[in-house]
C-alpha positions in Angstrom: 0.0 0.0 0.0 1.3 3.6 -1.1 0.2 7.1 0.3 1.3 10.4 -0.7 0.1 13.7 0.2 -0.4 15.9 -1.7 -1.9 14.3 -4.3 -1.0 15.4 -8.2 -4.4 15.4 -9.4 -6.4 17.4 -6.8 -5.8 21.5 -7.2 -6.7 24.0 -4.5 -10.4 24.6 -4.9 -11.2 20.8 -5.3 -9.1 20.3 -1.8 -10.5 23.5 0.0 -14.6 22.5 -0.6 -13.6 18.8 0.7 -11.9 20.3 3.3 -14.9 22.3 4.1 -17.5 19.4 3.8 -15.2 18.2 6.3 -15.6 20.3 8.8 -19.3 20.6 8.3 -19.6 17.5 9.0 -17.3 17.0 12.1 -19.2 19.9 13.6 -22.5 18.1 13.1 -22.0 15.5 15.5 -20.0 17.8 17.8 -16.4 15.6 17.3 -13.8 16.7 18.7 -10.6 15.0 18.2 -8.1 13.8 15.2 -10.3 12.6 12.7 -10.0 11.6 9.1 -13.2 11.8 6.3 -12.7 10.0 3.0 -13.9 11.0 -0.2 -13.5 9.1 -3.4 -13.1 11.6 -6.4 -13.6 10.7 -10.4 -11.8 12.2 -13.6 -13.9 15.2 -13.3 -12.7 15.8 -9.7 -16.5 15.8 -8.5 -15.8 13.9 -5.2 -18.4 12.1 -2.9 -18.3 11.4 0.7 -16.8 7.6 1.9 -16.7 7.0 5.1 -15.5 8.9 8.5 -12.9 7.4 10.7 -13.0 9.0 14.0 -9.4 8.0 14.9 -6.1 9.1 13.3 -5.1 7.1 9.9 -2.6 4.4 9.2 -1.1 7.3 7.0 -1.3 10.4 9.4 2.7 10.4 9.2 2.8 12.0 5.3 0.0 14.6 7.0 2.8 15.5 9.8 5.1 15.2 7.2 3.9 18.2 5.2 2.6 20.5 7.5 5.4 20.3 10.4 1.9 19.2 13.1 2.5 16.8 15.2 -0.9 15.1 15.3 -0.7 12.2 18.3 0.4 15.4 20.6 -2.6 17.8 19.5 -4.8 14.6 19.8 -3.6 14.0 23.2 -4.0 17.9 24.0 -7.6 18.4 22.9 -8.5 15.6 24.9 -7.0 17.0 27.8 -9.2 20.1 27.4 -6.8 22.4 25.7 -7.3 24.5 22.3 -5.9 24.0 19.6 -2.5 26.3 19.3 -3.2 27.3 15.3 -5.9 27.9 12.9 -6.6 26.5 9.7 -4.8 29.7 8.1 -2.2 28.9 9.7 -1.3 25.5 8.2 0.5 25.0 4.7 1.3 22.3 2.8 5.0 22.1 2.5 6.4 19.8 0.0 5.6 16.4 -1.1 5.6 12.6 1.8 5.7 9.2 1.0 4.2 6.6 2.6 4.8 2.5 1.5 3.5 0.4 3.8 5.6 -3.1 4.2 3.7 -6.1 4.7 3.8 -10.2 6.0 2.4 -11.1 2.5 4.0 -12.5 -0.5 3.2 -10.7 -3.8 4.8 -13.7 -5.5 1.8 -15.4 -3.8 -1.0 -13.4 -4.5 -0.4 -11.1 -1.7 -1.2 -14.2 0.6 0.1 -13.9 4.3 3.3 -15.0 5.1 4.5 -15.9 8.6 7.3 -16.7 10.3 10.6 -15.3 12.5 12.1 -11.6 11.7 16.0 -13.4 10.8 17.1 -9.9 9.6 15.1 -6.7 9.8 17.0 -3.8 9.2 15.1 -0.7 8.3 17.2 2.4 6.3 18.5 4.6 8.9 15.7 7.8 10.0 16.9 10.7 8.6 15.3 14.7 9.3 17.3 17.5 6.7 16.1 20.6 5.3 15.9 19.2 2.1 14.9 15.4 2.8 13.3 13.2 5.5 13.0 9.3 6.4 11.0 7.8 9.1 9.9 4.4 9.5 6.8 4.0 12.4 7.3 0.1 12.9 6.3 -2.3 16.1 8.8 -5.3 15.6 12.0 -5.8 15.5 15.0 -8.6 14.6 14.4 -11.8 15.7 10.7 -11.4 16.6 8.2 -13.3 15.2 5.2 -12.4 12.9 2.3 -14.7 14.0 -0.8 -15.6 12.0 -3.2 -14.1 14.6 -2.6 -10.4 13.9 -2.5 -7.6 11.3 -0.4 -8.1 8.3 1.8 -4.8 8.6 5.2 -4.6 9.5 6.2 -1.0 9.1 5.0 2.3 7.4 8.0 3.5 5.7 7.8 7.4 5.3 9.9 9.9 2.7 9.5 14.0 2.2 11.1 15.8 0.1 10.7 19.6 -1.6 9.0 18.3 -4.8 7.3 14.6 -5.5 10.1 13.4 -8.3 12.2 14.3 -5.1 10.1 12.4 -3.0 9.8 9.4 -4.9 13.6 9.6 -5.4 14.1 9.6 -1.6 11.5 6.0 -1.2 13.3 4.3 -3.8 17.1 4.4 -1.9 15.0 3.8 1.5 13.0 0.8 -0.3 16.4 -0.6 -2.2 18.0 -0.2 1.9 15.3 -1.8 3.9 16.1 -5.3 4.6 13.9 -8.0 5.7 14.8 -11.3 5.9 12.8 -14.7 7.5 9.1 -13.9 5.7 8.2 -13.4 2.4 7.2 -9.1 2.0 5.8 -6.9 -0.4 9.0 -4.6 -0.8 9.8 -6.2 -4.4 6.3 -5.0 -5.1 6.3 -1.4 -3.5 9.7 -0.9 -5.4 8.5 -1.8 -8.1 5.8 0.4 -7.9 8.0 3.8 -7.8 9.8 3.0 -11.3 6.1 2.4 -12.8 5.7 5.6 -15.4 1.8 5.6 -14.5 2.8 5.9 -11.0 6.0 8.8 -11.2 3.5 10.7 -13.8 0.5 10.5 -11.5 -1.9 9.2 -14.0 -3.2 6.6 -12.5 -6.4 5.2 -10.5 -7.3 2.8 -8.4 -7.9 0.2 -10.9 -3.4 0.3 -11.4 -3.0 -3.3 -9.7 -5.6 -4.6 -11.9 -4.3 -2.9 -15.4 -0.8 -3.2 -14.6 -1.0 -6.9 -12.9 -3.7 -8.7 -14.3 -2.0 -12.1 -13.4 -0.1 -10.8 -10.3 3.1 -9.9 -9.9 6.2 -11.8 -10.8 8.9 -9.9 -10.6 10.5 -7.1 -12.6 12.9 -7.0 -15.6 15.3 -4.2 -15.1 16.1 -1.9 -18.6 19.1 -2.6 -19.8 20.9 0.9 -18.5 19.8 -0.4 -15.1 21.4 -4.0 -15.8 24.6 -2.3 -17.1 24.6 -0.7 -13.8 23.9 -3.8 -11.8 26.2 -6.0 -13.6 29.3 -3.5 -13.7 29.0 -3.1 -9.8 28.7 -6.9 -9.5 31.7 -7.9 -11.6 33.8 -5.0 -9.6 32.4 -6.7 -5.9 33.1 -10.1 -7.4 36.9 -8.5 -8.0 37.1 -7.7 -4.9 35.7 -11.2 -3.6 38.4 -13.0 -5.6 41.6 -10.6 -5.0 40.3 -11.7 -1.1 40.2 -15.6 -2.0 43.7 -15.5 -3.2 45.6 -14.1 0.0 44.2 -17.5 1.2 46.8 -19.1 4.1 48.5 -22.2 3.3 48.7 -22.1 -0.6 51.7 -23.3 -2.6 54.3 -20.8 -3.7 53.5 -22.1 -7.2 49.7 -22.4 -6.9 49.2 -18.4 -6.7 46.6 -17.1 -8.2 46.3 -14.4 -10.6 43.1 -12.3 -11.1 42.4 -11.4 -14.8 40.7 -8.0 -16.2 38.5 -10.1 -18.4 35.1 -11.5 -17.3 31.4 -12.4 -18.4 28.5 -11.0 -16.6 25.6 -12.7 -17.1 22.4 -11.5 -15.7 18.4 -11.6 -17.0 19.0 -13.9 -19.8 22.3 -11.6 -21.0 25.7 -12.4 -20.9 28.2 -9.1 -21.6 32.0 -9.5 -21.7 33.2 -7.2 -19.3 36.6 -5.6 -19.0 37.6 -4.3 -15.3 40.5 -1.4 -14.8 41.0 -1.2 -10.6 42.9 1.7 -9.0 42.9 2.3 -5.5 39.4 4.6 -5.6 37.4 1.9 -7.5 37.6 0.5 -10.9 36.5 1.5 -14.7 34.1 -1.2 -15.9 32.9 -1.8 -19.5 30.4 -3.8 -20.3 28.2 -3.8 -23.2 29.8 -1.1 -24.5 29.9 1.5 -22.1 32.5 2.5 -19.2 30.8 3.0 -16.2 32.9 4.1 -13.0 32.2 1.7 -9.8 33.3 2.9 -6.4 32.1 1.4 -2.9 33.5 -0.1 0.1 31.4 -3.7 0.1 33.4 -6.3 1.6 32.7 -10.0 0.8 29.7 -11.3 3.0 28.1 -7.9 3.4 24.2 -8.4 2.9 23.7 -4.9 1.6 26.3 -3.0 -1.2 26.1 0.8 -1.0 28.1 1.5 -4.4 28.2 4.9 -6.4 27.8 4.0 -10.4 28.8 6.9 -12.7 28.4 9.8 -9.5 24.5 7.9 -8.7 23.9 5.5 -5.5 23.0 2.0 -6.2 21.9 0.2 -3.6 21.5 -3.9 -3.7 20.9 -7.1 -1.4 23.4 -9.5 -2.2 23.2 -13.2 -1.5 26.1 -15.3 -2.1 26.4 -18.3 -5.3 27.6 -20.4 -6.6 29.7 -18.5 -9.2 28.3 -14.9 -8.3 25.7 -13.2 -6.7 22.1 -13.0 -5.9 20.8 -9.4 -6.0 17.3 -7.7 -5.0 17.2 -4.4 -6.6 14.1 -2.4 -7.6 11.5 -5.2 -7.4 14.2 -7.7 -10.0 15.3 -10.8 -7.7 18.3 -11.6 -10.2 21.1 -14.2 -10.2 24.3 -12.3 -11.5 27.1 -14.9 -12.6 30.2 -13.3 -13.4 33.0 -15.8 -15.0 35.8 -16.0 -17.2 35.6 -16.3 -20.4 36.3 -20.3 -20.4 34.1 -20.6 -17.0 31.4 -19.1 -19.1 31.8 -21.1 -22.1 31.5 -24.5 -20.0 28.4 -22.6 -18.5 26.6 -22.1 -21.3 26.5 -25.9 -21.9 25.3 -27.2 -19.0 21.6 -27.9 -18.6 18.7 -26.2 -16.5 16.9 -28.2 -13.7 13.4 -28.6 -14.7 11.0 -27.9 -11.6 9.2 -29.8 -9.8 5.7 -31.2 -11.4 3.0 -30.2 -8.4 0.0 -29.8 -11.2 -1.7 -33.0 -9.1 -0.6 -31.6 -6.0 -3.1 -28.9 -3.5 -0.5 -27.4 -1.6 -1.1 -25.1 1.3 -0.1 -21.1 0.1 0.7 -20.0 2.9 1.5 -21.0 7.0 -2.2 -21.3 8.6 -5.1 -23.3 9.9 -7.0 -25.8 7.8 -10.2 -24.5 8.9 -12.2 -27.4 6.9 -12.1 -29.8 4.5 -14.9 -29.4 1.9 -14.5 -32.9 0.0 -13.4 -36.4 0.5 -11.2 -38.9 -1.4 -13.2 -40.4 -4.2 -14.6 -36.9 -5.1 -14.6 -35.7 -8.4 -14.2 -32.0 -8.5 -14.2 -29.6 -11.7 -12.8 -26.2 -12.0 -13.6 -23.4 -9.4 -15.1 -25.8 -6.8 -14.2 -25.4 -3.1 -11.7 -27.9 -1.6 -10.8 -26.4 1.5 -10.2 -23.2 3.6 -7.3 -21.9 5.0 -6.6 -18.6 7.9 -4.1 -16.7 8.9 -3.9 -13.1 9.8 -7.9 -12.5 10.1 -8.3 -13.9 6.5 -10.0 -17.0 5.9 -9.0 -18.1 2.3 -10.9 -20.5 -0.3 -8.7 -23.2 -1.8 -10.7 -24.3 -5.3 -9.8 -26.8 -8.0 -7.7 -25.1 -10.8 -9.2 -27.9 -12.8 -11.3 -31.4 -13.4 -10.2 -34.4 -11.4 -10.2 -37.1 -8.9 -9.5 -37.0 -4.9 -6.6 -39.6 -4.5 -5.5 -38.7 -0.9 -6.3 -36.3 1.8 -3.4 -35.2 3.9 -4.9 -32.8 6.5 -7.7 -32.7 8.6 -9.6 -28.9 9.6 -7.4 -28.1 13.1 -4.0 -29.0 11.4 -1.5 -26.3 11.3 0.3 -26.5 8.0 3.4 -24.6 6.4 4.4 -23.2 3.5 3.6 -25.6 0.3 2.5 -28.3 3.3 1.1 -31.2 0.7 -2.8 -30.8 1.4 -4.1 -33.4 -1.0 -3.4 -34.9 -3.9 -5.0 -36.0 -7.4 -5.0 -39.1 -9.6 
């Protein structure tokens, strides 16, 4: 989920009469605290009343964010019987906030809950300039655990800036800096999200998730600048992983190894021979084409490189394989293999491991409760039917047949608490 305040599409008359209707209406059942009324607007900007939540909003922080109010405090004071210390002529909107709220729930699963044990949570660092702002509201913490008996949400991760492409800017670093590790998350999704062009030009509605990921989300495929980018800072880390394997103890006078200027970086279904010049500030790297200057003080085994590409910050989760690295970046979960030449030639003729075959397999989508079991073995089922219920998180979820068949086996009964791709039943 992404807030934003202000918002590109409403102008000042369209905000001030809402903000009026607002007030009429708070004063006609006498309320008197922090309050928030919804309207839902169309292309013409007529707008029409929603709902009233007489509480402060899961996105109050991009409010405090742009007008300097710190809203928990007045709530608190009105309560206690005190006036408020400004009037509405008083307040002005001052620049553009961000708000991405990070979620227990797999968009690689439908946005289904996930569960399970904080291993790494490490938020971007809060920040408060004239000219930029993080903050990150969040309840948990690393090595706590997120149960299936409560809300979803993890964190609401906040950014301000002067203007919204400033803004936006800001998110993207804190998204590509936020780590969580131990449960699947929607922060491939969110950053996705802020690289969408309907979303940085503002022309968008709430059908986007529905236009733009009709059959969910599965990733992103970086443009090839961004791969250049990725890849040139990958084959300068992996440098800097091998010039550390070769002051290795032990080895054989004769045995050293020497580290070569020539590699291939493959990455998204590319491979680009790469040419590496180090000096003691960073290294000149050319790959498909085009010098880019890589600088950065990653060290093998760091989950996070902070590297500067061509003067700009790239930020990337790195997992370790075989061969290279495994990098998050701007909603892409990539495996980057940088080799030599020959290592890449014998590469390119190994074969893929087919997955898996689970097409006669119900398997559970998430950690939860097999509330019941809606058919027996024996059963012939066809598309759509129910075969059983699942919760977690408040949700109850409907498993149904993705198509015709047979009941074989049965492998749960309603109490059971399953995991993750727990075999629920199977299918001749």
């Amino acid at each position: 989920m992404i807030e934003e305040a202000p918002s590109p599409f409403l102008d000042e008359e369209t905000r001030a009469a809402m903000g009026a209707q607002s007030v009429a209406l708070a004063k006609a059942v006498s309320y008197s605290s922090a309050g928030t009324v919804e309207f839902i607007v169309d292309g013409d900007r007529n707008f029409y009343f929603l709902e009233m939540n007489t509480r402060l909003q899961v996105e109050h922080p991009v409010t405090e964010l742009i007008t300097g109010i710190d809203l928990v405090e007045q709530m608190i004071r009105v309560a206690y019987g005190e006036t408020l210390p400004m009037k509405q002529e008083d307040l002005k909107i001052n620049g553009w906030a961000m708000e991405s709220r990070l979620y227990a729930e797999d968009p690689y699963r439908g946005f289904l809950p996930s569960i399970g044990r904080l291993t790494r949570y490490r938020p971007p660092a809060e920040e408060a300039h004239p000219t930029r702002a993080v903050r990150n509201d969040t309840g948990v913490y690393e090595g706590g655990e997120i149960s299936m008996f409560y809300d979803p949400m993890i964190a609401k991760l906040c950014t301000w800036a002067p203007t919204r492409a400033a803004a936006i800017e800001e998110m993207r670093l804190a998204l590509d800096g936020f780590e969580v590790e131990g449960i699947g998350h929607n922060l491939p999704f969110l950053a996705s999200v802020y690289d969408h062009e309907k979303f940085t030009s503002g022309n968008m509605t709430t059908a986007f998730i529905e236009e733009e990921f009709p059959d969910g989300f599965n990733g992103v495929s970086l443009s090839d600048a961004m791969l250049k980018r990725v890849g040139a800072a990958a084959a300068a880390m992996h440098r800097v992983a091998e010039i550390r394997r070769t002051r290795i103890s032990g080895r054989m006078d004769n045995h050293e190894r020497k580290i070569g200027a020539d590699w291939v970086v493959s990455l998204q279904g590319q491979s680009h021979n790469t040419l590496i010049k180090a000096d003691k500030a960073g290294s000149d790297v050319t790959i498909g084409g085009e010098t880019l200057r890589v600088e950065g003080d990653w060290t093998p085994g760091d989950p996070l490189a902070r590297m500067m590409v061509d003067g700009s910050p790239l930020v990337m989760k790195i997992g370790k394989i075989s061969g290279g690295f495994r990098v998050r970046y701007r909603g892409a979960d990539l495996k980057v293999h940088v080799r030599t030449p020959r290592q890449a030639e014998l590469a390119s003729l190994m074969l893929e491991k087919v997955p898996a075959d689970t097409s006669k397999l119900l398997l559970c989508p998430m950690p939860g409760l097999i509330v019941k079991i809606d058919v027996s073995v024996g059963d012939e089922v066809h598309e759509g039917q129910a075969l059983c219920t699942v919760e977690a998180m408040k949700m109850e979820n409907i498993l149904r047949a993705e198509k015709k068949g047979v009941v074989a086996k049965i492998n749960a009964v309603a109490g059971d608490s399953l995991a993750v791709d727990a075999v629920i039943m199977e299918f001749e």
